[in-house]
N, C-alpha and C positions, 0 to 999 in steps of 0.2 A: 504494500500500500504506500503511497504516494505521501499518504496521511499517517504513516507510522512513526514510532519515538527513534530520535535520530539516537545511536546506542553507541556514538562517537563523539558523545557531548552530557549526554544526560546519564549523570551515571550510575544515579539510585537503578534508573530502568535494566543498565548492561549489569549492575551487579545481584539483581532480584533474578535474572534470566538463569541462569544454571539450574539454581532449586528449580524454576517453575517447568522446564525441561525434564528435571527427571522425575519431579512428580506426576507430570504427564505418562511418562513410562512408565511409572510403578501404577497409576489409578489403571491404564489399559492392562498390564498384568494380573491386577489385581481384581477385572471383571470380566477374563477371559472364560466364555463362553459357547457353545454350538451355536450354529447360525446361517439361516440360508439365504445367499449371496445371490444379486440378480443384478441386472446390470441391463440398460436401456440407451438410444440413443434419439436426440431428440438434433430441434435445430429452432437457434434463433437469430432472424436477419435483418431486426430493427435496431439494434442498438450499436451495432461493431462498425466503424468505417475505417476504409484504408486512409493513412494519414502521411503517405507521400507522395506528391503528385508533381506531373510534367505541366513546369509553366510553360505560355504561349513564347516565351524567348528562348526556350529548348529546356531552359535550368531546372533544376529537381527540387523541394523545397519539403520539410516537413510542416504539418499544420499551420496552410499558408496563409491562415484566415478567413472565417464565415464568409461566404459571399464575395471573396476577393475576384472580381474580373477576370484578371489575369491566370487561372485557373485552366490549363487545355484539358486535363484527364489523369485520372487516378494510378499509382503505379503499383495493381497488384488488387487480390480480392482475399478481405479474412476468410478464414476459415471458422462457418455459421454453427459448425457439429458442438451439441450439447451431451458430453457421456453425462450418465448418473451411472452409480452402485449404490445400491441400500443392501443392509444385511438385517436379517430379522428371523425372531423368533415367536413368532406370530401377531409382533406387532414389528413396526419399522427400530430399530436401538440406534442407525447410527449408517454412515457411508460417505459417498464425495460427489459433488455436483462440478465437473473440468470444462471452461471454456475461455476462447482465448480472448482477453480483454486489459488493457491495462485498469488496474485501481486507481485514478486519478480525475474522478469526477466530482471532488468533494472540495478539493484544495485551498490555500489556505495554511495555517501552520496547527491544528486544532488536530487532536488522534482521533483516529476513526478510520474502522477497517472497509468502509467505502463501501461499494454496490454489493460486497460480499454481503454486508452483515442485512441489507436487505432481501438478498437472497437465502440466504439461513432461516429468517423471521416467515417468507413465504412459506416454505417449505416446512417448517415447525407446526403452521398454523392446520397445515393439512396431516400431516404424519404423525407429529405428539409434540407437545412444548420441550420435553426431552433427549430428542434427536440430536446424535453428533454429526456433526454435518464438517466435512474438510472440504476447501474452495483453489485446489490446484491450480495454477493459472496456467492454459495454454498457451499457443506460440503467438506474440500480439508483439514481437518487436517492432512491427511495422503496419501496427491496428491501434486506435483509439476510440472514443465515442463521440467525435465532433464530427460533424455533417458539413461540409463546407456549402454545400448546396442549399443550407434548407435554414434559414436564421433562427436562432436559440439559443438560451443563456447554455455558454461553456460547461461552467460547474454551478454547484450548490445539490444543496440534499434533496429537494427534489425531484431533479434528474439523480440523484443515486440512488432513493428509492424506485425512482420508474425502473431503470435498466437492472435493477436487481429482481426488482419483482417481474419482470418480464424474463429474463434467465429464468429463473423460480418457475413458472406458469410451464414452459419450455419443458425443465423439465418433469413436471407434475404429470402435464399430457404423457410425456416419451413415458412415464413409469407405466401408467396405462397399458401397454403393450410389453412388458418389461419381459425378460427371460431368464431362465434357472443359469445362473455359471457353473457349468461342469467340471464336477469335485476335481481334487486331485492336491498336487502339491506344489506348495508358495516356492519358486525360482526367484534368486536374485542374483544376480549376476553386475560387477563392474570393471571395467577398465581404464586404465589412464592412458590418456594420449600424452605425449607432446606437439605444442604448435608455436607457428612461429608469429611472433609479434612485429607488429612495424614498428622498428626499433628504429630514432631519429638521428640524425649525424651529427656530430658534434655544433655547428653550426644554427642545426635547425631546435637543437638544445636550448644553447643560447638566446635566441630568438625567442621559444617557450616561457623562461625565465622571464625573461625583458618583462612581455606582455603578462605574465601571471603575477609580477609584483604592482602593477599598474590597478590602480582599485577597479570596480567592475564598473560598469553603467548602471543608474540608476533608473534608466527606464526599459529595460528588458531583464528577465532574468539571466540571459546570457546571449553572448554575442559569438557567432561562428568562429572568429581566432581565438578566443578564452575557451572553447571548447577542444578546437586543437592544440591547444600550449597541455592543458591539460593531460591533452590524451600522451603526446609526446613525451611529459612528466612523468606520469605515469609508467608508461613503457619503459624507459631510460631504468625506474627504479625497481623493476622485473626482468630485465634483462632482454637476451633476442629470442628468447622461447619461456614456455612454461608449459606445466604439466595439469590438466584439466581431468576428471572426472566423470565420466558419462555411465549412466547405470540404467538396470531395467529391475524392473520386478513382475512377477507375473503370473496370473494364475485361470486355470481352464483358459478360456476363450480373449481374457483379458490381460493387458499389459500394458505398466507405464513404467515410460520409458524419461529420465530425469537428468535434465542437462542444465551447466551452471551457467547461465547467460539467458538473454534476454531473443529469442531464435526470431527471423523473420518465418510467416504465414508460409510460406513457398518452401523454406525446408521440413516444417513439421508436417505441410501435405504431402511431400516425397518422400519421410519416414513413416508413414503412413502408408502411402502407395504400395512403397514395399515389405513391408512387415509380413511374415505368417499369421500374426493373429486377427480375430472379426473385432475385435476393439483393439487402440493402441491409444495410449492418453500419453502426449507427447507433455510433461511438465518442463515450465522453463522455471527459470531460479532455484535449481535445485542445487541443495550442497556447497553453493557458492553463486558467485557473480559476477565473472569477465566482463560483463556490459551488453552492448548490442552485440549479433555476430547476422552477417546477410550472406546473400550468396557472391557470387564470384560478378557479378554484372553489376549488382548495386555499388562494390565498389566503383566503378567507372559511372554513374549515375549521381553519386555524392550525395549531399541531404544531410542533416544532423546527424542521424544514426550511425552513417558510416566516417564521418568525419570524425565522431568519437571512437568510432570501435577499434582497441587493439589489436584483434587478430590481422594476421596480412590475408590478401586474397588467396580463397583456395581452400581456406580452414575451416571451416562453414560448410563445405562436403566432405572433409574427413571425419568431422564432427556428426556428419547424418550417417556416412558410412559407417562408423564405430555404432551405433546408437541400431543401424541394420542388422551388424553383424551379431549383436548381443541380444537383440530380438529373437534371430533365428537360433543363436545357442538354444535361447530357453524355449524356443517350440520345440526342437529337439532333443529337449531332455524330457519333456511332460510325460 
């Protein structure tokens, strides 16, 4: 969430986090029970829009303003797929509703876990006030909720109750049709890659620094070269590679699949595409957070996302290929 406690500043909140972590794992230990698992797939197409688009001057621009003229066309379409999993023992106890959306329609500096906690509240209302409900976010590095097309207040809570409760409704219908997940046993599987990073040349170091000691603009949150100084900063102080994390878990017919970065739409539909299994719930932010990672074209396309993103071109399909290849591990051990 956009709207979560910064845990690099506040430090009652980074140092209350361990206990609240492993009490989490002790309370699910501790109510570990039989349960029949079912799993549904739903779709909703009013709230996601792509949020990079080809201006009429050829240039690439992330969220380039409601209504902005100069708007030719969108580059790329979210991915609309709603999984749900409920587990239950003859009532609903608890599951995950995965879609890919940023948390960021609330903003502001106020906590609050965004159109999630409206979609939780939906789905409570219908299945029991006591429903564990987890909100994995799927692959939305290059999806938002602004409509460039269609004028409307950005943010505020009442658009994050709409877009939550529209999620919610989504997947209430999809449960309607829902299906039994065919027993068997939980597969987890991970691998570390390494990948290379666009590491800066001494030079363009320099340059970074300059401009990162320079206070920011007072009328933007950030300005395209404070985004690249940073990213350069950054990378300089990780070196020309690092080693990433890509994991699957998986069971019957289902499998999420959990990568530490922020994936564009276009690679979680090509890990999809190829998967063995009828569900694959592509998580992004999992385990960690390299940042954006796009495909090999959007570097040449440019835009915020890829101006910030570390990885070099290229790394963004070994990353889907690592994420294929451990799919198909775990359909071949089922």
């Amino acid at each position: 969430s956009h709207t979560a406690p910064d845990f690099t500043r506040e430090t009652d909140v980074t140092a209350a986090l361990p206990a609240q972590l492993a009490g989490a794992i002790r309370q699910a230990l501790d109510n570990l029970a039989p349960a029949h698992l079912q799993v549904a797939r739903g779709k909703e197409d009013t709230v996601a829009f792509c949020r990079r688009y080809r201006m009429k001057d050829g240039s690439v621009r992330t969220n380039p303003g409601i209504m902005n003229p100069d708007v030719a066309e969108p580059l790329g379409t979210p991915d609309y797929t709603v999984e749900v999993l409920v587990a239950a023992d003859g009532r609903p106890i608890g599951g995950l509703v995965h879609y890919g959306l940023h948390c960021d329609t609330v903003g502001g500096t106020e906590i609050s876990a965004d159109w999630t906690y409206s979609l939780r509240e939906c789905l409570r209302e219908s299945l029991g006030p006591d429903l564990a409900l987890l909100t994995p976010i799927g692959t939305a590095g290059d999806v938002n909720h602004w409509n460039v097309f269609k004028p409307a207040p950005a943010r505020g809570f009442a658009g994050t109750e709409r877009i939550g409760r529209a999620i919610g409704r989504a997947a209430l219908d999809a449960l309607e049709h829902a299906e039994s997940v065919r027993p068997g046993p939980v597969r987890g599987l991970r691998k570390t890659i390494e990948v290379d990073l666009r590491y800066p040349t001494d030079d363009e170091l320099a340059e970074a620094r300059r401009i990162w000691e320079q206070p920011p603009s007072d009328k933007a949150d950030f300005t395209l070269d404070r985004v690249e100084a940073g990213r350069r900063i950054r990378a300089a102080a990780r070196g020309r590679t690092t080693a990433l994390d890509v994991t699957v878990l998986a069971m019957g017919d289902v499998a999420l699949v959990g990568v530490p970065c922020e994936l564009f739409t276009e690679l979680g539909l090509d890990i999809k595409g190829r998967s063995p299994f009828d569900h694959t719930l592509v998580v992004t932010l999992a385990d960690a957070n390299i940042g954006y990672v796009g495909p090999r074209k959007a570097h040449e396309e440019g835009g915020y996302e890829m101006t910030s993103t570390l990885l070099a071109a290229g790394m963004a399909e070994k990353l889907a290929d690592t994420a294929v290849e451990l799919l198909c591990a775990a359909h071949a051990a089922k």
